[in-house]
KOLMAR-547757 format. One record per residue (C-alpha): residue number from 1; residue in one letter; x, y, z. Coordinates in Angstrom, 1 decimal. Each point is the difference from the previous one (the first is absolute). Last residue first. Layout:
BEGIN
+-----+------+--------+--------+--------+
!  nr ! rest !     px !     py !     pz !
+-----+------+--------+--------+--------+
! NUM !    a !      X !      Y !      Z !
...
+-----+------+--------+--------+--------+
***
This chain:
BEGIN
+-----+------+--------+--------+--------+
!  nr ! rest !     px !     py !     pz !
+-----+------+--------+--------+--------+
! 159 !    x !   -3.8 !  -14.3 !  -28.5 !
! 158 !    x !    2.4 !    0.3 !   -2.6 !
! 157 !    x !    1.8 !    4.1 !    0.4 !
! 156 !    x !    2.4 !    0.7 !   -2.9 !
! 155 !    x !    3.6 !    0.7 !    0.8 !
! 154 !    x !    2.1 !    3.0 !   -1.3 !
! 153 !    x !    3.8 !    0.2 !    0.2 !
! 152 !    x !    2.3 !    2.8 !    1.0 !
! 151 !    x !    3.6 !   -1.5 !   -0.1 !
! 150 !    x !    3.3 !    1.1 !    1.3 !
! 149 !    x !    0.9 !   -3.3 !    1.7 !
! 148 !    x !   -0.4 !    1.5 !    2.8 !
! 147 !    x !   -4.0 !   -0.2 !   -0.3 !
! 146 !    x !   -2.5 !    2.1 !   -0.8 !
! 145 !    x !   -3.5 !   -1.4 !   -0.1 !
! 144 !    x !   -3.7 !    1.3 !   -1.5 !
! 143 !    x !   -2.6 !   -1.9 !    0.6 !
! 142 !    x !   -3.4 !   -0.2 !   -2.9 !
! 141 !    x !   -3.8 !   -0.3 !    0.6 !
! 140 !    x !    0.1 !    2.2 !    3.1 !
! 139 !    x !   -1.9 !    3.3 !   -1.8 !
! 138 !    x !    2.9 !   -0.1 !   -2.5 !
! 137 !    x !    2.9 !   -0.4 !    2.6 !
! 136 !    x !    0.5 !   -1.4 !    3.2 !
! 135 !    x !    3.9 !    0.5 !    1.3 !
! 134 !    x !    3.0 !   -1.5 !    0.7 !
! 133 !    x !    3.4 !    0.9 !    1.6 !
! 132 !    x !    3.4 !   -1.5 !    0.3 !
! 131 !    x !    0.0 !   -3.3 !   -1.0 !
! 130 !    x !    2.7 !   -1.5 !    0.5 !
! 129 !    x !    1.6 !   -2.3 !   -3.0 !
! 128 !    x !    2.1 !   -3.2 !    0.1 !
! 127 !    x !    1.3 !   -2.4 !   -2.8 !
! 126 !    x !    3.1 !   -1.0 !    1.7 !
! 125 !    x !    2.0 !    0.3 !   -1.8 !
! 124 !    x !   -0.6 !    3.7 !   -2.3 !
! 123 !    x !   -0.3 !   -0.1 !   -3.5 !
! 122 !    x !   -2.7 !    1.8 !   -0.5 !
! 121 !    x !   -1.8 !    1.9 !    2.4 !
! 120 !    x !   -2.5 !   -2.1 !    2.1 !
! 119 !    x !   -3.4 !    0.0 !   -1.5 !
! 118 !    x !   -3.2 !    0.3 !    2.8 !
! 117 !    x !   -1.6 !   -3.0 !    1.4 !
! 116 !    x !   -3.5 !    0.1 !    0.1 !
! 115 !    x !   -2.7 !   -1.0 !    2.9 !
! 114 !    x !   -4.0 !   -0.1 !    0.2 !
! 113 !    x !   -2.6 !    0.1 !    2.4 !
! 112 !    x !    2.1 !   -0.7 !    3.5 !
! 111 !    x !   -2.3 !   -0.7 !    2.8 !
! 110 !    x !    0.3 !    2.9 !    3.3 !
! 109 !    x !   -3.7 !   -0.3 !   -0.2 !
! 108 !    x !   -1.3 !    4.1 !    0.1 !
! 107 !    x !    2.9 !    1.1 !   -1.9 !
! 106 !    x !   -0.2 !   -2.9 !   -2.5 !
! 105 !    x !    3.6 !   -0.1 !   -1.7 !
! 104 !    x !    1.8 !    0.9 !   -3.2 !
! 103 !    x !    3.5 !   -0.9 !    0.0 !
! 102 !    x !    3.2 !    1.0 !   -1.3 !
! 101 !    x !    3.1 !   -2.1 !    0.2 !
! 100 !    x !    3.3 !    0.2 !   -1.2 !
!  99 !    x !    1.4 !   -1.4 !    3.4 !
!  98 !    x !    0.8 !    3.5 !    1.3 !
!  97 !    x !   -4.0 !    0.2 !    0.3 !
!  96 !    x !   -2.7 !    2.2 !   -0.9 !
!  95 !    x !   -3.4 !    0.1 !    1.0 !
!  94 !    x !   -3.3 !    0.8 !   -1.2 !
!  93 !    x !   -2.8 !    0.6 !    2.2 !
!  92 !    x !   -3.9 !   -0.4 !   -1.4 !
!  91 !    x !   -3.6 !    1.1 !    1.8 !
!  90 !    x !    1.1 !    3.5 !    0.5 !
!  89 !    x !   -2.2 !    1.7 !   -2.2 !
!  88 !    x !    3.2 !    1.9 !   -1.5 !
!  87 !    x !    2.6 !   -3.4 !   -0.2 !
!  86 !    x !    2.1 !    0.2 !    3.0 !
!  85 !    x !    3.9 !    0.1 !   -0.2 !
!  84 !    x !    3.0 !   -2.2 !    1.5 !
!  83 !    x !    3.7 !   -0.1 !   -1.3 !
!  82 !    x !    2.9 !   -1.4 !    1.5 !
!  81 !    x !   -1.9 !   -3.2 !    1.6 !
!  80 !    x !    2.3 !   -2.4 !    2.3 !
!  79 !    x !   -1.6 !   -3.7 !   -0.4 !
!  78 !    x !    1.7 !   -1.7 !    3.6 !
!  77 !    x !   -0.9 !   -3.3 !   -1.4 !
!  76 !    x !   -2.2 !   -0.2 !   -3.4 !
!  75 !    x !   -3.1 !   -1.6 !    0.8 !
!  74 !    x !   -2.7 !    2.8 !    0.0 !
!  73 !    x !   -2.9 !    1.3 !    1.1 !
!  72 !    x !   -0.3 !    3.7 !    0.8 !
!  71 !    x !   -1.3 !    0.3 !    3.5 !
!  70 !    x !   -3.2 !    2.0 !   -0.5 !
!  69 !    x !   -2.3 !    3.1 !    1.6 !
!  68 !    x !    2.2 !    0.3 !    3.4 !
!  67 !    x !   -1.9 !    2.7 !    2.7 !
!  66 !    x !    1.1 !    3.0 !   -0.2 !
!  65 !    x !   -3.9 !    1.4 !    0.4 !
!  64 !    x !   -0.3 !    2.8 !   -2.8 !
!  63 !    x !    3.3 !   -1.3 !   -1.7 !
!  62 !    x !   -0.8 !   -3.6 !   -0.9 !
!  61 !    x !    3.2 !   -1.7 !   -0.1 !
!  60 !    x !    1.5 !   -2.3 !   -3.1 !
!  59 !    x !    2.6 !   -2.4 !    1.5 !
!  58 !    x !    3.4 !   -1.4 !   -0.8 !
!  57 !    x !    2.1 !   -2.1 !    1.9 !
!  56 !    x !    3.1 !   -0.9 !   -1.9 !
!  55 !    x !    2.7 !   -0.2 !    3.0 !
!  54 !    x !    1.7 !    4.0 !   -1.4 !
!  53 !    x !   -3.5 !    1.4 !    0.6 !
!  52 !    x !   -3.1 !    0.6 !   -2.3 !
!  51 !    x !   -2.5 !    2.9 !    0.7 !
!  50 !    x !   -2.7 !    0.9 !   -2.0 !
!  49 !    x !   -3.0 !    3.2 !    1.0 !
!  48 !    x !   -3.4 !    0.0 !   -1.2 !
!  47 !    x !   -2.5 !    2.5 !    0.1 !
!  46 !    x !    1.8 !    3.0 !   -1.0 !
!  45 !    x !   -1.5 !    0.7 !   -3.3 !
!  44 !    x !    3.4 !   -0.7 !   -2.1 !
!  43 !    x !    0.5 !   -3.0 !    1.9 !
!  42 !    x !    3.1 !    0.2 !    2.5 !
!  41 !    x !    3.1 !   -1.7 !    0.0 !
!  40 !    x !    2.8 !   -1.0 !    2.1 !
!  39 !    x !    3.3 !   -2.6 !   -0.7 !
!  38 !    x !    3.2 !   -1.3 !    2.5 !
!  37 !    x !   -1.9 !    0.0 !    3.4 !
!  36 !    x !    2.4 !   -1.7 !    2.1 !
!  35 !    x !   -1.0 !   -3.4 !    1.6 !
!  34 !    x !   -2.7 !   -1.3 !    1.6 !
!  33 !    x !   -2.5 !    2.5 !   -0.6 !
!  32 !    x !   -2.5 !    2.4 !    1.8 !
!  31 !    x !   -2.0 !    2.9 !   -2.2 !
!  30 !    x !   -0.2 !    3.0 !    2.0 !
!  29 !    x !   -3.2 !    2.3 !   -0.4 !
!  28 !    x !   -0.5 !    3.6 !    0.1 !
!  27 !    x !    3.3 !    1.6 !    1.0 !
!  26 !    x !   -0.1 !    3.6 !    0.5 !
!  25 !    x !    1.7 !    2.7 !   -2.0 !
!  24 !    x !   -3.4 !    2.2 !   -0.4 !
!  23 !    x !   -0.3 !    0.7 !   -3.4 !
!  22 !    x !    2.2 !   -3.1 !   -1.1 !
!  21 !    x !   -2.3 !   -2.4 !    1.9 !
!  20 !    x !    2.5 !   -2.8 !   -0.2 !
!  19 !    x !   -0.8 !   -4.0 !   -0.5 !
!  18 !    x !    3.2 !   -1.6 !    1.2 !
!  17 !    x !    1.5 !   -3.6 !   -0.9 !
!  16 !    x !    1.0 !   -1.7 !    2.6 !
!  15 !    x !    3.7 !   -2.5 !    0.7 !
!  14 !    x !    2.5 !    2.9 !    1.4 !
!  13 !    x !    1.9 !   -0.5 !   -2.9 !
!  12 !    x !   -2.3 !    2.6 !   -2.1 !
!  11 !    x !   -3.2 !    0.5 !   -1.5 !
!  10 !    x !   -2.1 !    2.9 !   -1.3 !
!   9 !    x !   -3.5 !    1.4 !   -1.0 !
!   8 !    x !   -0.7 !    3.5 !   -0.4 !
!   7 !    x !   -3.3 !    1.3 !    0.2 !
!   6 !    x !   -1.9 !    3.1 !   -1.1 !
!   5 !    x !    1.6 !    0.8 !   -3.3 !
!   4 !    x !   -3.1 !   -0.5 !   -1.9 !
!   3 !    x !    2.2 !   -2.6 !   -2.4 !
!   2 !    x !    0.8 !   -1.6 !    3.0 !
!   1 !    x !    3.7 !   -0.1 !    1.2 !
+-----+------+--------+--------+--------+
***
């Protein structure tokens, strides 16, 4: 949902993501992919819209026309994201991945910025972590991350 609560993006098996006029029910835009849409996300002024299916494509969609902003770049095969969120101005995306990984990328490039690894729990073989969710903080200088491992950890922003 937008922050406004006018739209309502989702995804599903049926390989598109939707863009939803929640005052009127009707679809806006459909956003084709290849396999089954597996992560949504909107910018918290409604201009941008992410979608990432279950083959790794990933792309950053401009809402006003529908028309694809960015392919995020990346070499990893398949990358599955569990966590996806805009920065405010909606120039940055940060994602989250079952692989430990959080990411800051160029919304309007699709080139990754900066990566982190988040802590795996103690103890545990093989040293793994999801990351669950992850957010800007301190006017975008700093990330945020939760992870399974039961950890909140802060990140500073090196650009």
């Amino acid at each position: 949902m937008s922050p406004n609560g006018r739209y309502a993006l989702s995804g599903g098996s049926d390989q598109a993501a939707y863009l939803w006029d929640t005052k009127s029910g009707q679809v806006i835009h459909k956003f084709r992919h290849s396999a089954r849409v597996v992560k949504v996300a909107l910018d918290p002024k409604a201009r941008y819209a992410f979608t990432s299916d279950s083959r790794g494509n990933s792309h950053v969609w401009d809402l006003k026309s529908g028309r694809t902003v960015s392919t995020l770049q990346f070499i990893n095969r398949q990358e599955i994201f569990t966590a996806a969120r805009f920065s405010e101005d909606g120039e940055w995306l940060l994602t989250g991945a079952p692989t430990r990984e959080l990411t800051l990328w160029s919304a309007n490039s699709g080139k990754q910025l900066q990566q982190w690894r988040v802590t795996p729990r103690k103890d545990t073989r093989p040293a793994s972590a999801v990351v669950y969710s992850a957010a800007f903080i301190n006017q975008q200088s700093q990330i945020i991350s939760e992870s399974s491992s039961g950890l909140s950890e802060v990140w500073e922003i090196k650009l």
